[in-house]
N, C-alpha and C positions, 0 to 999 in steps of 0.2 A: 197885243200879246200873241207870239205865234201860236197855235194850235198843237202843234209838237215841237220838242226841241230837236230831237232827229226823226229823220222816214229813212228807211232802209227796202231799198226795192232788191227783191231776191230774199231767198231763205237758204241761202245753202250756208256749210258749216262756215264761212269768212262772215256773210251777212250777219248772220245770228252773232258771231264775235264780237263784229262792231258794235249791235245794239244792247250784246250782253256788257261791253267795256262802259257805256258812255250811259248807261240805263247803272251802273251801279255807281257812276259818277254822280247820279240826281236825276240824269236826263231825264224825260218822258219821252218816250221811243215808239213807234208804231213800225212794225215790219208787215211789207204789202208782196204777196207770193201771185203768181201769175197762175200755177197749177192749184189743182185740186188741194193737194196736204204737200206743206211744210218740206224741206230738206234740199232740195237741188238736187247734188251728188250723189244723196247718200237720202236717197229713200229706199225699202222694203216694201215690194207686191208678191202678191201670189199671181206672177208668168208664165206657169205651169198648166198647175192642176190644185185643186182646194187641200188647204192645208202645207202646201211646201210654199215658204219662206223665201225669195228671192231678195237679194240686194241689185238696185239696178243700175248701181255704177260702184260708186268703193262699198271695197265689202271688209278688206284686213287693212290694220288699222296702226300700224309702228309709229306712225308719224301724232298719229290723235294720243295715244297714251302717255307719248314722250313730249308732249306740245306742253311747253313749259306756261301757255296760260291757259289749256284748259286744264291743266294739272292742279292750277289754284283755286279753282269754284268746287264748289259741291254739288258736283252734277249726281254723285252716286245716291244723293240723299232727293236726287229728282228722277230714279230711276235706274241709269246708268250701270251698268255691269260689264266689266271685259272678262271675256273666257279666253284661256289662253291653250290654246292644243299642245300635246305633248311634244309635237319636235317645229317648229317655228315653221320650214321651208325643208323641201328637198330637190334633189337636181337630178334624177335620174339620167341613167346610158343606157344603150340598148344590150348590155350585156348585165343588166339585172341590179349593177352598185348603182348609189347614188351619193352628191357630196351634200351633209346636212347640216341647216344650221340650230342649233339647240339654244337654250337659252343660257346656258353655260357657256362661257370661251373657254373653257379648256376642254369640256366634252367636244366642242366642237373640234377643236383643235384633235383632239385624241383621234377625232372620227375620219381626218383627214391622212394621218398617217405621215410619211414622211416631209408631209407639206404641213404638217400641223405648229411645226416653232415659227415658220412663214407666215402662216395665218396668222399665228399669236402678235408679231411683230410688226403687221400691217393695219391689222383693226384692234390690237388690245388698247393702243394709246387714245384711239380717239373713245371707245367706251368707256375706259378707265375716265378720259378727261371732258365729258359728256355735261359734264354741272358747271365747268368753265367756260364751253364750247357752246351751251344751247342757244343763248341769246344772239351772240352773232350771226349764228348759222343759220339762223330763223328771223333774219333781218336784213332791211334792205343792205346789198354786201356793199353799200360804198361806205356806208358809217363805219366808224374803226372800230375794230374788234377788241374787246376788252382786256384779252389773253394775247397779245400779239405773237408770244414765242409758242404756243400752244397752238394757233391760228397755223402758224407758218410750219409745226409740224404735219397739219392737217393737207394746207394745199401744195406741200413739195409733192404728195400722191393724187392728190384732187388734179392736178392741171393734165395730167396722163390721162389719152385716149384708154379707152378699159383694156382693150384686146393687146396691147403693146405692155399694159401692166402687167397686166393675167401672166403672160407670157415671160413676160421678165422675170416676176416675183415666184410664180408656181410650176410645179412639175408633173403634176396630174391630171388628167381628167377629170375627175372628180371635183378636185380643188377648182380648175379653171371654170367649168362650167356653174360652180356653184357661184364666182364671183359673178360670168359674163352676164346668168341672168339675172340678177339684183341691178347691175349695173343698165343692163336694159331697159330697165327701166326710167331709164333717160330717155325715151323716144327718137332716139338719135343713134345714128351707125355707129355704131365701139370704136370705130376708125376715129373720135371725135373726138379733139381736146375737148376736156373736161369731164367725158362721159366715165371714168374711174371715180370721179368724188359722190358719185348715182351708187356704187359697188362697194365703196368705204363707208360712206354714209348707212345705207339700208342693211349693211351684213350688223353695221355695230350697233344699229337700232334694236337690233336682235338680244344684244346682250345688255342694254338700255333696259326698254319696256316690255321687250318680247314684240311679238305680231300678232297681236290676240283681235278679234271676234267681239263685236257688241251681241251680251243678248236679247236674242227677237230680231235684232238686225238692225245694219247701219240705222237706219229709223231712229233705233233708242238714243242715239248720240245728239239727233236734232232733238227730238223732242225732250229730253234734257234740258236743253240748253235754251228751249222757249217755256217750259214750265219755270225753269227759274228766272227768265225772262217778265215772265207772269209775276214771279213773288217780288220782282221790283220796281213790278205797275207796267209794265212795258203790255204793249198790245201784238196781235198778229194778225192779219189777214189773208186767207186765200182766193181766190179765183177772182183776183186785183191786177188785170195786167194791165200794165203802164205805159201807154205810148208816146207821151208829152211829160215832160216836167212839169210842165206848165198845169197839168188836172193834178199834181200832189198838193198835199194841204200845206202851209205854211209852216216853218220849223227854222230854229236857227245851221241845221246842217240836215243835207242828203250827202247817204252811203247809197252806190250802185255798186252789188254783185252782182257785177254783169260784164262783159267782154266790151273793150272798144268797140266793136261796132256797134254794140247799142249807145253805145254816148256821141257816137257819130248821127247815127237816125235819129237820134229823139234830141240833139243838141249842136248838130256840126256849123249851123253857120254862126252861132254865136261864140265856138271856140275861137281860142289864140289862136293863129293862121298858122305859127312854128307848131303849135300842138294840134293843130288839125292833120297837119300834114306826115305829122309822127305815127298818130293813130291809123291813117289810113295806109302808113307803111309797115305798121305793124304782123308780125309773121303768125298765123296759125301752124299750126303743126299736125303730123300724122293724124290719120282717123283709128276709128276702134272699131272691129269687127266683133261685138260680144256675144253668145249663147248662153243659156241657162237650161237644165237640166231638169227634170224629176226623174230619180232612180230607183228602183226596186231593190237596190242593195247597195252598197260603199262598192265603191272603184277597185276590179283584181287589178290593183299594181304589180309586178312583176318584184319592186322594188320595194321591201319590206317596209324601210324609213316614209317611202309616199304612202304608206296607209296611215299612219299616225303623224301627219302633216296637216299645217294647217292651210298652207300655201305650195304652190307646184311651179315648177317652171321647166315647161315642156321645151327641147328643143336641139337635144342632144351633146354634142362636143361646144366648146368655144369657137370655134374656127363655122361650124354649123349657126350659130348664133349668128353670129358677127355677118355671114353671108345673107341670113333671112335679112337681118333687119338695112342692107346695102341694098339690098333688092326695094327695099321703103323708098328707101331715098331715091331712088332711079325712078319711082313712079310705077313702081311693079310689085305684084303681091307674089310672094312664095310660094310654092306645093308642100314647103315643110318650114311651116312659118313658128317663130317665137311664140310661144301662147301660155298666159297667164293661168293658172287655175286656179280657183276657193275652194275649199271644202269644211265650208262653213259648220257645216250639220254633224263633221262629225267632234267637235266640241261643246258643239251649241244645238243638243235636241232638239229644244224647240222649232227648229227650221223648219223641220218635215214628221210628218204619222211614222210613230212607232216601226224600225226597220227598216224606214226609205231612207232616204237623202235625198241631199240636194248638188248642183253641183255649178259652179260658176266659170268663166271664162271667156276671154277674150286674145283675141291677137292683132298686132299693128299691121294699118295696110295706107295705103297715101290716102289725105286730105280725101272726102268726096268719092273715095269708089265706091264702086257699084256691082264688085265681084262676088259671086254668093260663095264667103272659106266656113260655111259649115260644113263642109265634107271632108277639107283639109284640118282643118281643128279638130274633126271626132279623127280622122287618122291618124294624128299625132298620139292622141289619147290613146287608141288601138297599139298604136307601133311601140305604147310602155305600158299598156295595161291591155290584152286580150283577151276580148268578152265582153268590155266595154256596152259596145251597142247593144246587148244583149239584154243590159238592165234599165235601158231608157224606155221609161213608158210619158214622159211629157217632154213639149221640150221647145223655147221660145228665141227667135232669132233675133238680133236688132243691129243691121248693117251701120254706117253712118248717119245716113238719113235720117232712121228711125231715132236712131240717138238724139240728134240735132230737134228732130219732132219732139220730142219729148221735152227736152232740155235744152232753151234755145243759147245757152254758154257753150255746147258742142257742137261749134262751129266747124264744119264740115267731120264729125266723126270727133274732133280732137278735145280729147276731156280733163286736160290739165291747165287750158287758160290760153296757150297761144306756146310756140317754140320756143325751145331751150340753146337754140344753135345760135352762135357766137355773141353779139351783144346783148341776146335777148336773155343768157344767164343772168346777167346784173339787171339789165337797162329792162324793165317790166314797167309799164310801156312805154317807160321813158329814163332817161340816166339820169340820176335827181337825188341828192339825201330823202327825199321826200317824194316820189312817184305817187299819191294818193292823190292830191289837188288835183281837180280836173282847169286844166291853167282856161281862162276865158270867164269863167262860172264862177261866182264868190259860193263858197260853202258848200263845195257841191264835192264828193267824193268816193273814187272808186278804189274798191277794196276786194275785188275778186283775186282768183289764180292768176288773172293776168296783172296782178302786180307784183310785186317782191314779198315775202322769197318765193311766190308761184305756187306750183299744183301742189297738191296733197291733203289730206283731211288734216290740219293740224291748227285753224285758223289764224294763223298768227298776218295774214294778211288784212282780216279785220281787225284785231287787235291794231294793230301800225297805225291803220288810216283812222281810227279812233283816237287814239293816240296824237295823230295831228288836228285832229280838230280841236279835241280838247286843248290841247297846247293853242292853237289858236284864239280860243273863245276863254281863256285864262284871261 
């Protein structure tokens, strides 16, 4: 008799998925973490100074609230809490506007002004049709969509580079920069088909779930989700790191949250030779240059809407956007790069002592550099908020490297699983109804960001590969 019916190496929110889906199936599940506590992604340290709160990779959260299977557990009654800040996202310019997005489409709409029936008529259909849409959208994309004509209204705008949309569909500033940076967050130059369905997706997320804040920090979201893990016998371990398949204990199925290359080193000569060779061709993507903050006061934004924001996206015009993130792809960092902001703390007290904050951020730089853009990232900040520096009294740097140290899934810097750019939107790590089998391994299965549907806190990549095993073992 095996010893577990599943082992799950990794804790990050996909691992925890699988062993939440197949642990309420009967399984007996034991999940084996390499670090100290629990999470991957999505742990909270104090990187500062005692008492402020850091998230040390996701910190806002659209995709987790709106994740239609962690939406079906009862994490709130293991914890769980999202705070939602008053204005979702803002976009500031350096002439003091910024385009915002609220959690209303109309206010939002309202705020855009002559681009506002535009906006309504590019992101209202996919919010409005969000309970039709979420299943496919959140699955490997070669299964057919259950909405077909709802599908096909989604990707006539989805297959458009951002910046060519932006550009077609709006007339503002405001507007435009508000799409290019949601859409940026594809890791990929705007110049890129498909990088639009990053800008449709994440604006309409907005009027979905919001962009809300766990609080105490991303933290609460893992530890959730292994408390209730606990209440259906499933086990955890930390400081379990796994070099061989071969030291796990017996089980009818292994889940690895983990990147191809670890199923490469811990298992590559006994893959399929067609799947070894998939894997090793497998693309990583951009790296992240992130900083954390401890502030003696909230951020002087220039820009009214960025003080009561939950999320920022530094980076001025479209046309500005679009040039940073071109500069990635050339193998070159910016002077006036794209850069993400959180402002965790100011929904979520608990981050930091009374009157401080806290403050998050990162910007894309290639694969493995080794440029230190902390001084380009506080100038960004400076160049929409002055005075800025004036209220850092801690404050914690973590190039690529250090990410990858920390987190060995952030393979050279890159924190969403592996590229988005051209087959590797579908084909996660391989083009397959089914990309979770590890092909060569009977029962053995990976369920990270590098599978379908890829990065995001929303685990539905555990889910899937759970979901085939079960199907399997039926």
């Amino acid at each position: 008799m095996a010893d577990y019916d599943a082992i799950v190496v990794g804790s990050g929110p996909n691992g925890m998925a699988a062993a939440v889906e197949v642990a309420r199936a009967g399984w007996k599940v034991l999940v084996l973490e390499a670090e100290a506590t629990l999470g991957g992604g999505s742990r909270t340290e104090e990187l500062t100074l005692p008492g402020f709160k850091h998230d040390t990779c996701s910190a806002v959260h659209p995709m987790g609230i709106a994740s239609p299977f962690f939406r079906e557990l009862p994490l709130h009654e293991h914890g769980l809490e999202w705070i939602h800040p008053d204005a979702q996202i803002a976009h500031p310019l350096d002439d003091g506007s910024a385009g915002v997005l609220e959690r209303s489409l109309d206010a939002t709409a309202h705020g855009l002004g002559v681009d506002g029936d535009r906006y309504r008529r590019l992101i209202g259909p996919l919010a409005s049709r969000w309970g039709l849409l979420e299943t496919s959208l959140m699955a490997p994309l070669v299964r057919p969509p259950r909405h077909p004509v709802a599908m096909a209204h989604f990707g006539v705008r989805a297959l458009w580079p951002a910046r060519a949309l932006a550009r077609r569909v709006f007339r503002t500033e405001q507007a435009r920069g508000l799409f290019a940076g949601t859409a940026a967050h594809a890791f990929l130059p705007l110049t890129a088909p498909l990088t639009a369905s990053y800008g449709v997706l994440m604006l309409a997320l907005g009027h979905v779930g919001g962009w809300p804040v766990a609080k105490g920090g991303s933290q609460s979201l893992i530890d959730a989700l292994a408390s209730y893990l606990r209440s259906l016998g499933g086990e955890t371990r930390t400081n379990e790191r796994v070099a061989s398949l071969d030291q796990l204990p017996s089980a009818r199925a292994v889940f690895l949250d983990t990147t191809p290359r670890f199923v490469l080193d811990v298992a590559g000569d006994r893959l399929h030779p067609r799947y070894r060779r998939s894997l090793e061709k497998y693309k990583y993507g951009p790296g992240s240059f992130k900083v954390d903050w401890a502030l003696d006061g909230p951020v002087p934004w220039k820009a009214d809407a960025c003080r009561r924001s939950g999320t920022v996206h530094l980076g001025g015009t479209l046309e500005e956007i679009a040039a940073s993130e071109q500069e990635m792809l050339s193998g070159r960092v910016s002077d006036k790069p794209y850069v993400l902001i959180g402002q965790q703390s100011l929904a979520d007290p608990t981050r930091a002592p009374e009157g401080k904050h806290t403050l998050w951020a990162y910007c894309h730089v290639p694969n493995g550099s080794t440029v230190d853009m902390t001084d380009a990232i506080e100038r960004q900040i400076e160049r929409f908020a002055p005075g800025f520096r004036e209220l850092v009294i801690g404050r914690s740097v973590r190039p690529p490297a250090e990410l990858e140290r920390h987190n060995a899934n952030y393979v050279g810097g890159d924190i969403v699983g592996g590229s988005s750019a051209g087959l590797q939107f579908a084909a996660r790590p391989i083009l397959s109804p089914s990309p979770y089998a590890v092909r060569g391994l009977d029962n053995v299965y990976l369920c990270s960001a590098s599978t379908a549907p890829g990065g995001g806190v929303h685990g539905m990549c555990g889910y899937w590969a759970a979901q085939a095993a079960l199907k399997q073992h039926r």
